[in-house]
N, C-alpha and C positions, 0 to 999 in steps of 0.2 A: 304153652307156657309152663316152665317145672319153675319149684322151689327152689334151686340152685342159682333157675336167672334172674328170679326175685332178690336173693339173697344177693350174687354179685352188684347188681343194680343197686339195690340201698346201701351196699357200702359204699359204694364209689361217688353215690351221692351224698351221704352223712360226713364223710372222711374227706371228700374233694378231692383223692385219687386216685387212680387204678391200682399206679403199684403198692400203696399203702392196702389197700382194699386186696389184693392178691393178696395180699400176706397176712390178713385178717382170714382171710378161707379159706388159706392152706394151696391155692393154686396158681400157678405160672400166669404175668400180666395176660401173653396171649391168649392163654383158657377164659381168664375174665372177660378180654373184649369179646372170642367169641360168645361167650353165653350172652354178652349185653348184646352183640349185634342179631340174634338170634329171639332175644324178646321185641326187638325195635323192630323185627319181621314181622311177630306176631301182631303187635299192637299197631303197626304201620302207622310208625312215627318214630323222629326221629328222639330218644330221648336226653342226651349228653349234645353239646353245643363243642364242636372239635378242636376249637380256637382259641390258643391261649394253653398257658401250662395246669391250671385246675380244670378239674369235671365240673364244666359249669352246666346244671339243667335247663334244661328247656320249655317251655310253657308244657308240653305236656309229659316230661320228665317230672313237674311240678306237682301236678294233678295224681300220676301213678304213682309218688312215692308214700303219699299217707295209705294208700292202698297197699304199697308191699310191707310198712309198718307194722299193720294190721293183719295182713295176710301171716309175716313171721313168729308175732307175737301169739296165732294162735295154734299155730307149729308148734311153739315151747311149753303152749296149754296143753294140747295133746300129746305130747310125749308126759307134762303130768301129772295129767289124767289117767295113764296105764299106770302110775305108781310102781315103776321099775326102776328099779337103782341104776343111775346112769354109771356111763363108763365112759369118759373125756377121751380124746381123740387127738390127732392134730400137733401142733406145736402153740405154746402163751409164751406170749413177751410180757411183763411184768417188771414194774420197777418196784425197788425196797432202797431206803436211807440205810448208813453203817449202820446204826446200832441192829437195827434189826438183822442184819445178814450176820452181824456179829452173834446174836444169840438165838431166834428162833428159826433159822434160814433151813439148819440141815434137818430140822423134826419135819417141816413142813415139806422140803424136799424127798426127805420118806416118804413121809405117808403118800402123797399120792404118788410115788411109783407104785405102790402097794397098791393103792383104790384105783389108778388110773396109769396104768403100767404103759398104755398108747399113745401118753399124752408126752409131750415134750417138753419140758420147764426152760427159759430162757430169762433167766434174771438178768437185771442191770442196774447195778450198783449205784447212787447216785447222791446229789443234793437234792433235798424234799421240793423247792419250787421247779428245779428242772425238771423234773419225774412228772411234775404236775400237766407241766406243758407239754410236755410227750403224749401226756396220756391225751388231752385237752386236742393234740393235733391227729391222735388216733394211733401213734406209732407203737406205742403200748397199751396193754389189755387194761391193766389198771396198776396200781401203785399202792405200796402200804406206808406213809410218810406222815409228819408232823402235818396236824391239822392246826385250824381248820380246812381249806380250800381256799383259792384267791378267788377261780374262773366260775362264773354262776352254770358253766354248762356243764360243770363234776356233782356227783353225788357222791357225798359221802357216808361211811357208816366207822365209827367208835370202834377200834380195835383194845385200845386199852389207854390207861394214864401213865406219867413217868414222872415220875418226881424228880428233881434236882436238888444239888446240892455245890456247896462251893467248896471248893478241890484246893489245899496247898500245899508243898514237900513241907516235913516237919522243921522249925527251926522259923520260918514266917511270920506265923502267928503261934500264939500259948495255945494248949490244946482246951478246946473246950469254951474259947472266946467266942459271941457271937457277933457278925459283922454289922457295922455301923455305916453310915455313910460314909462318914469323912473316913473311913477305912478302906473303903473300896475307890474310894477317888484318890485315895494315896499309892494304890497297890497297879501294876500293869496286869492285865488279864487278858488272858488267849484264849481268840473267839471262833468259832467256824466263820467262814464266807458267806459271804450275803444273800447266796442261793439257799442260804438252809433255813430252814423253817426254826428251827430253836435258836437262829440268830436274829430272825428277827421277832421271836417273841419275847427274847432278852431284850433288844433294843427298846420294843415298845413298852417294857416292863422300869426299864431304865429310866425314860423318858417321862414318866407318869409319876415316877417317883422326883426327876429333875438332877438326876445322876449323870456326873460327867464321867465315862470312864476312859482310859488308858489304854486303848486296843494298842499291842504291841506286834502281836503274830495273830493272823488270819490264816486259818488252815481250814480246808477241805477234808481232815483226815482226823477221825475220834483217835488213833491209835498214834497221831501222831502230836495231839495235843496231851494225850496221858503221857506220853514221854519227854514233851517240853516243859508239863509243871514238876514231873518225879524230878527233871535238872533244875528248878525252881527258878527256870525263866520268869514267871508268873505263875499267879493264881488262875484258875479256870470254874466252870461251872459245868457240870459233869451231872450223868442219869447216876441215883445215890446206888440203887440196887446194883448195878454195873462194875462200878467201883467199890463193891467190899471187898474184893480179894487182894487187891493192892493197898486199902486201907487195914484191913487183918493180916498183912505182913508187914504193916510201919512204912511202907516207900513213901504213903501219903495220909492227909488229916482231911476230914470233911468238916465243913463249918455251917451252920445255918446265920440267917443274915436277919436283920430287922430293919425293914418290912422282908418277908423272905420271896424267894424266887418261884415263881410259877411253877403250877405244873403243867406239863406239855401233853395235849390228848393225842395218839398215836390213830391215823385213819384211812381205811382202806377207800381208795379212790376210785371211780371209776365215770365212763360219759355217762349223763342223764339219760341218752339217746341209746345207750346200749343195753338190748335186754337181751344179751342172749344165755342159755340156763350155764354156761361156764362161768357165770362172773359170781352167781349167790353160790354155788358149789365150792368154789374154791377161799370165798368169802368166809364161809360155814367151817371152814378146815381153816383158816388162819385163826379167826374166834377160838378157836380148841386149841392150837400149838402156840400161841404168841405168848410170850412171858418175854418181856426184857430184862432179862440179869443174865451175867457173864459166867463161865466156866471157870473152873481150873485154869484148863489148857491155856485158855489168852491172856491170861496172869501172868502166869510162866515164863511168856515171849518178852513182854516188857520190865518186869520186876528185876 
């Protein structure tokens, strides 16, 4: 029995697939069934039930999995234990919501080519509750997206807060007015899609306060809601920091509102179930690089 057949076994049991599980350890589905078929030698039995499209376990697939749990978790004790600066390996799938790939994406994709030059980065761009479920079904490492978490099998950890603010071309409103109710029920407002996490803690922020509003455009795209309020389709609600560079050349006004709009805590996601030492590493390096506010540069494109 090596650690490798432990390791493919517990994934292919946590994750319920092989080939999601190959692609968690870097190796071709066949390499996986061989190492599985190769500890089901040893232990002489069978552990994965072959029928049916999930890895479903088997009574004593059941029995060895809290044992290879335990067995890997003290793998990741003992590397540390040597207290050597790890160097990540392999290829991470990772999900990140716009804002973030809009502004802390490229620091953080430095630095670890720098600290981890072997490691492969595979981002994928997304809405916060899709990301969520990827991660939740194993296809991603983990996600940095609008918290908190829907699924009780994620663990999260607090990457940062975002304040909001509400967004409208000049000429809307007087500058400097603060919004009321019956001013946002008069006004239409572009919202992201229902997969996003800041649309639904607008909804639920909405709803508590008993605000009807005027969804006119639903869009998936932050860059392409700042360019439907700068034509003053509607007003929006927009990260404040984010929005200074178009609000410091006049395209647009920010407003604060009474009662005002939440702020949205920004969280790195990952399964409960997974410890392996690449998820606090790269965690630890997002905690350092993450700032959401915008550049110059993506000012420029829409202004």
């Amino acid at each position: 029995m090596t650690l490798k057949q432990l390791e493919a076994f517990y994934f292919a049991a946590t994750l319920g697939s092989f080939a999601l599980a190959a692609q968690r350890v870097h190796v071709t589905q066949s390499s996986l069934s061989k190492r599985i078929a190769e500890l089901e030698a040893w232990v002489g039995a069978e552990l994965f039930s072959r029928s049916g499209k999930r890895a479903h376990l088997t009574e004593a697939g059941h029995r060895l999995l809290r044992l290879a749990a335990e067995m890997l978790e003290l793998k990741e004790s003992a590397r540390g234990a040597l207290d050597a600066p790890a160097r990540l390996s392999g290829t991470c799938r990772f999900g990140i919501s716009e804002l973030g790939a809009l502004t802390w994406l490229p620091n953080f994709v430095a630095r670890v080519r720098k600290d981890h030059p072997g490691l492969a980065l595979r981002p994928h761009v997304d809405l916060g509750r899709r990301l969520e479920r990827q991660v939740v079904r194993g296809e991603l490492d983990f996600a940095i997206v609008p918290g908190p978490p829907e699924d009780s099998s994620i663990t999260s950890y607090k990457v940062g807060d975002v304040r909001f603010a509400w967004i409208a071309a000049p000429g809307r409103f007087r500058a400097g007015k603060i919004l009321k109710s019956k001013d946002l029920s008069r006004h239409p407002v572009i919202t992201m899609t229902e997969g996003s996490g800041l649309t639904q803690a607008f909804d639920a922020w909405a709803a508590a306060q008993g605000l009807r509003i005027e969804r006119i455009v639903a869009s998936n795209s932050l860059m392409a809601i700042i360019g439907l309020t700068i034509a003053d389709v509607g007003l929006s609600f927009l990260p404040q920091s984010f929005m200074r560079p178009w609000v410091q050349g006049g395209a647009l006004l920010t407003f604060r509102s009474d009662p005002p709009l939440p702020t949205l805590p920004y969280c790195f996601m990952q399964r409960e179930d997974d410890r392996r030492a690449l998820l606090p590493i790269l965690r630890d390096c997002i905690m350092e690089v993450a700032q959401y506010s915008t550049t110059a540069g993506y000012s420029r494109k829409i202004a």
